[in-house]
C-alpha positions in Angstrom: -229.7 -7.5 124.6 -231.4 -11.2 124.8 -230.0 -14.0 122.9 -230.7 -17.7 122.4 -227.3 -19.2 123.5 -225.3 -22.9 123.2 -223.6 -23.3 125.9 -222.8 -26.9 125.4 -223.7 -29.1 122.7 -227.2 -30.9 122.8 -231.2 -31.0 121.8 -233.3 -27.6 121.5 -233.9 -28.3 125.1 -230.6 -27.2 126.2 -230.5 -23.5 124.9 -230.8 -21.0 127.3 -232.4 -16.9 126.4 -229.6 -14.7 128.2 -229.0 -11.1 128.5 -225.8 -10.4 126.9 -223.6 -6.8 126.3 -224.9 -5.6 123.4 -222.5 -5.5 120.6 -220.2 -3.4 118.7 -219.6 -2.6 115.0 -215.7 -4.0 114.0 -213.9 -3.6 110.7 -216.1 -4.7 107.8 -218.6 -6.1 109.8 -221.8 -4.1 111.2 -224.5 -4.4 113.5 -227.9 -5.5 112.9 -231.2 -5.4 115.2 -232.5 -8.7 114.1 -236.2 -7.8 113.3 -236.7 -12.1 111.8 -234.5 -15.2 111.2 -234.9 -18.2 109.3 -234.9 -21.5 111.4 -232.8 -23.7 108.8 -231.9 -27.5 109.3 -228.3 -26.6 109.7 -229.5 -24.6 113.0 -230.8 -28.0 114.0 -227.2 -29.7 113.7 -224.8 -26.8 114.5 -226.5 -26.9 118.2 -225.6 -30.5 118.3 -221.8 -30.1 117.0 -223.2 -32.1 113.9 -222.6 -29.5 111.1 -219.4 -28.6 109.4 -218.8 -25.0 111.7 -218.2 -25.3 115.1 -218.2 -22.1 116.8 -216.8 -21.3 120.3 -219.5 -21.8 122.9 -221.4 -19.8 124.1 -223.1 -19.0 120.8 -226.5 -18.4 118.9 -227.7 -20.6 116.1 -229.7 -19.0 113.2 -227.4 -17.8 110.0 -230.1 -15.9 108.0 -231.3 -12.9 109.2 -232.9 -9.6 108.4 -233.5 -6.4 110.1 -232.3 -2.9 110.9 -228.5 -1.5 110.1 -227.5 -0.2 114.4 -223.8 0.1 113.8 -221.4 0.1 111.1 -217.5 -0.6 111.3 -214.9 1.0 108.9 -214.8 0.0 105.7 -218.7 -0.6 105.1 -219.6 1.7 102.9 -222.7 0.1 101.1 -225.1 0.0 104.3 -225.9 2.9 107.0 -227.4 2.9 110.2 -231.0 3.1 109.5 -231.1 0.7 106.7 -233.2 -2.2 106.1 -230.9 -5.1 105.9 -230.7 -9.1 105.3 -227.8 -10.7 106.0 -225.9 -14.7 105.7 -224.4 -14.6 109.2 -224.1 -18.6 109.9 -224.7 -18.1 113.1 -225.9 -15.8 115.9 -229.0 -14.7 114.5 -231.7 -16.5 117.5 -230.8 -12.9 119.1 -232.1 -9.2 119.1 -228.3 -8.0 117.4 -226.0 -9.6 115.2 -222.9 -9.0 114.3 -222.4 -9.8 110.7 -219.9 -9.2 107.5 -220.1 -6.3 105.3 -220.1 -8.2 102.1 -222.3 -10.5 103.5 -225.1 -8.2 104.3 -227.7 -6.4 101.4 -230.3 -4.3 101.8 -233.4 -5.4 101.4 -234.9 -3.8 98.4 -238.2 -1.6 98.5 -241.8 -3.1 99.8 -239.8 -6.5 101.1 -241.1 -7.5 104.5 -238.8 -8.6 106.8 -240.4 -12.4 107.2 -239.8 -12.6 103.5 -236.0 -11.7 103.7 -235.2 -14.2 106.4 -237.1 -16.6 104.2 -234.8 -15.4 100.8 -231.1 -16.7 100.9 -230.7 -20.1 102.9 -233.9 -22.0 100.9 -233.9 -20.1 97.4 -230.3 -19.5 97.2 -229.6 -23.2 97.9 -231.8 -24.4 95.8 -231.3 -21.8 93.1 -227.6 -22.7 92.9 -228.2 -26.2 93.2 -230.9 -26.2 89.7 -228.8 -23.3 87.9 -225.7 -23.9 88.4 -224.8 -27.6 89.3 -227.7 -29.4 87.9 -228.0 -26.9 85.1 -231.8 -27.9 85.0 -232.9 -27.1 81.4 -236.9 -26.0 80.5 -238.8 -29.3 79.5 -236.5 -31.4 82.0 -238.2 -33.5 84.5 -237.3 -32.5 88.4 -238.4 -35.1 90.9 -238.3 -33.3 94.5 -237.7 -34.9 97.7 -239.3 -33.7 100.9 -240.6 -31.0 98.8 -242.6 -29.5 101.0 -239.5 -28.6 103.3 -237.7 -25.0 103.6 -235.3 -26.0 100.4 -237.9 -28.8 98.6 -240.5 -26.2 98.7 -238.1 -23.8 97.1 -237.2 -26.3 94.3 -240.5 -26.9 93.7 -241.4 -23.2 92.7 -238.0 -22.5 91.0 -238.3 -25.7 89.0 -241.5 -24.2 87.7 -239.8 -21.1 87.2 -237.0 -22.6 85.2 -239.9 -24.3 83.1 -239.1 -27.9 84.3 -241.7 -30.4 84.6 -241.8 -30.9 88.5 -242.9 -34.2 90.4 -243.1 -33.3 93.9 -242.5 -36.0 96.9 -243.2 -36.0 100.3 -244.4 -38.1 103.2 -248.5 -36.4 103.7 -251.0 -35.8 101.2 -251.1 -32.5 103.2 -247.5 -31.8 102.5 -248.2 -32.6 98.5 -251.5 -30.4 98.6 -249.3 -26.9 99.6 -246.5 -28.1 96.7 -249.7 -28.5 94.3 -250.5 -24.9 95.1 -246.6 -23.7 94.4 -247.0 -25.0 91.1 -245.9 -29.1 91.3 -247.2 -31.0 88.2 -247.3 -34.6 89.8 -247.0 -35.7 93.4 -246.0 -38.5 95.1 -246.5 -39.8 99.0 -243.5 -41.8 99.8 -245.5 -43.5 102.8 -247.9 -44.8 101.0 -247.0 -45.3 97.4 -243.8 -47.2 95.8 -241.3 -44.5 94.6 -239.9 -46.1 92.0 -243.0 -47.7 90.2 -245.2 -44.3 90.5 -241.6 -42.7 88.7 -241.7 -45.2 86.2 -245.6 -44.5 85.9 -245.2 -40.9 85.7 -242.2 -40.8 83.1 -243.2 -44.1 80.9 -240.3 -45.6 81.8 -237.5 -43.1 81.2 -237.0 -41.8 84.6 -236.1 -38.2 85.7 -233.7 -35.8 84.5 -232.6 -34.5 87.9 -233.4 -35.0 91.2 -233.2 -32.6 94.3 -232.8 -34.8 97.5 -232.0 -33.0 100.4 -233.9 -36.2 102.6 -231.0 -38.8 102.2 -232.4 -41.5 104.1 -234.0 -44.8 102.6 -235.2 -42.6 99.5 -231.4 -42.0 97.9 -231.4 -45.6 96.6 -235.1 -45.8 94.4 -234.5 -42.4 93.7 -231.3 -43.1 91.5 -232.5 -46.2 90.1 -235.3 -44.0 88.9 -232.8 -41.5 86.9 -233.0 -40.9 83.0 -229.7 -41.1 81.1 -227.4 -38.7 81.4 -229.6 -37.8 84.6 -228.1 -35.5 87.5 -228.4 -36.2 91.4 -228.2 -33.2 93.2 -227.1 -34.4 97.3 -228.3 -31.4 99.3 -228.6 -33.0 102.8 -229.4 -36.0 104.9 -232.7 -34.9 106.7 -233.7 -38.5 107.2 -230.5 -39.0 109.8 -228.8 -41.6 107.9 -225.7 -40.9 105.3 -227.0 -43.3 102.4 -224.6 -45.9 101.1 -225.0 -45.9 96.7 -224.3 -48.5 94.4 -222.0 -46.6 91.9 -222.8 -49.0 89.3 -225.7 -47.4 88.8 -224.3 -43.8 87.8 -221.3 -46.0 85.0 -225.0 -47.8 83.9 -227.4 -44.8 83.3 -223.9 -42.2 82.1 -225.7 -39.9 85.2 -224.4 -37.7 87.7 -224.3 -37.8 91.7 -223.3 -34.0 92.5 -222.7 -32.3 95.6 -224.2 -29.1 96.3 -222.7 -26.5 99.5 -223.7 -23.6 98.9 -222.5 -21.8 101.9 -218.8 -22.6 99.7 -220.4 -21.7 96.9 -221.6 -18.2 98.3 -217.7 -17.9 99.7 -215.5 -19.1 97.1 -217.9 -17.4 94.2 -218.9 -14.5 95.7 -219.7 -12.1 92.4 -221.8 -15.6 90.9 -223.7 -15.7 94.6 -224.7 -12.2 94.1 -226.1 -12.8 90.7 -228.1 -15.6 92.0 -229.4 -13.2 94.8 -230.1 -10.8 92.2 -232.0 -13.0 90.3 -234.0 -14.5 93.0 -234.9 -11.1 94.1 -236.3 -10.1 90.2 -238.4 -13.4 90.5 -240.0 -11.6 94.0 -240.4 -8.8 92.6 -242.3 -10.2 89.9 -244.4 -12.4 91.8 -243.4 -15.4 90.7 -241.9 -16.0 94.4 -243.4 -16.2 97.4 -241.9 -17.9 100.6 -245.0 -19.9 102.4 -244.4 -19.0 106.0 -245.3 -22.0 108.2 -245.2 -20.2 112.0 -243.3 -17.6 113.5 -241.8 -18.1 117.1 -240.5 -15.8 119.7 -236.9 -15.5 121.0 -238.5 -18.2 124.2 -239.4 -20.7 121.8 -237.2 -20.9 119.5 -236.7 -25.2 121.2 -240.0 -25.2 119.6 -239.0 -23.9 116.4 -235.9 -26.1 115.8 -238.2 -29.0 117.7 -240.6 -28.6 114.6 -237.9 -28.6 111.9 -236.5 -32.3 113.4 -239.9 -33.7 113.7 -240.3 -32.8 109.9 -243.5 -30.8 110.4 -242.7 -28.0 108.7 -243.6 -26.9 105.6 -242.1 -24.0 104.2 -240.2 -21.9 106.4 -240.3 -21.2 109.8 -238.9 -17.8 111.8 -237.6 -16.6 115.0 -239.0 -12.6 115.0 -238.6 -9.5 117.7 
């Protein structure tokens, strides 16, 4: 079978598409013929030994896949060969198999696509988790959304809706802002070309935001969290920008606010039965219709350089896939 592999650490350029044994099913884990995987920023560090797992070389970036059960090992008893699967691998899924855990893996439920599966657990359940259960968003809050028209800001942007949040969506295009207009955003700002803060302050009257999603980092942390309301919660979900921001911590004593971390990779480990409620619950909102993942392009296995290329330019909007 063909697989994107690492062979050392570096840019998109360096993976290499190699034929590889195919694999076999091992206790509680199974086999899955990757049919789509979602290209997710981590992919973008894990190839360049930035992010917190480090496999052993060679290996395949791409943790969130879906597709068809080949193989299963003892003690999977949920899932059969045959059955329409996606899984939370954290890596190996730029490949046509993947070997992934047992409790890891769902199957997808009935009229799901495969696109939208791959699209499901890395941006939703992130953001999900992030709004639920550490920001503990509350309907008639204000959300102000970085880089909202990214994988994860996207998916705040529509579950901040959901959660009946008033939802101020920023981002660096007016193009960017026009697709988070359509996914439900009440306000919008462009962060090129306006003044975060004083459009904040114009949008709020002065009282600032309740929480704020920031998976950008960058030069926007700082504006951002002078811009909180009181008793306001900062949700850190990644540094997109490149740079780890330094914060004044005078600011959260001053406005009796919050700056809280959000991993929800450890979250989906260390609280496995409250993960699966969240997946649950995301999957109720699909089948409702109150979610739907904006697909931004689909690559093959050959380009998936391309693929990871566009997700560290910051062109993407939405989500983008690696599909067989």
């Amino acid at each position: 079978m063909r697989a994107v592999l690492c062979h050392q650490y570096g840019p998109p350029e360096s993976l290499q598409v190699n034929e590889v044994d195919p694999l076999k099913a091992t206790k509680g884990k199974l086999v899955i013929d990757v049919k789509a995987c979602g290209v997710n920023f981590p992919d973008t560090l894990i190839i360049q030994g930035k992010y917190q797992f480090k496999p052993a070389f060679p290996f395949s970036p791409g943790g969130e896949v879906a597709g068809v059960v080949r193989e299963v090992g003892e003690g999977v008893t949920h899932l059969k060969p045959g059955d329409n699967v996606f899984s939370l691998t954290g890596w190996g899924g730029f490949a046509e198999q993947v070997l992934a855990d047992g409790y890891r893996s769902f199957p997808m439920p009935p009229g799901m696509d495969y696109q939208t599966a791959a699209s499901l657990m890395y941006t939703y359940g992130t953001s999900y988790h992030a709004l639920k259960d550490r920001a503990q968003l509350q309907a008639g809050e204000t959300l102000l959304v970085l880089g909202a028209a990214g994988g994860v800001g996207l998916a705040a942007v529509t579950l901040g809706k959901i959660m009946g949040a008033r939802v101020i969506a920023a981002a660096s295009t007016d193009g960017k802002l026009a697709l988070c207009r359509e996914y439900g955003a009440d306000e919008t700002i462009n962060y090129t070309s306006e003044d975060l803060r004083e459009r904040i302050k114009e949008l709020t009257s002065g009282k600032g935001v309740d929480v704020i999603y920031d998976p950008v980092g960058g030069d926007l942390a700082e504006p951002a969290l002078r811009s909180m309301n009181w008793r306001g919660r900062y949700l850190v979900i990644g540094f997109a920008a490149g740079p780890i921001p330094s914060l004044p911590f005078n600011l959260p004593l001053l406005k009796g606010c919050s700056v809280v971390g959000v991993f929800w990779g450890a979250f989906a480990e260390k609280q496995p039965k409250d993960s699966m409620r969240n997946v649950q619950e995301l999957i109720g909102f699909w089948q409702s219709g109150q979610l739907k993942p904006h697909i931004h392009a689909t690559y093959p296995l050959e380009q998936a350089a391309d693929a990871l290329n566009e997700m560290l330019g910051r062109k993407v909007m939405g989500k983008v896939l690696i599909i067989n």
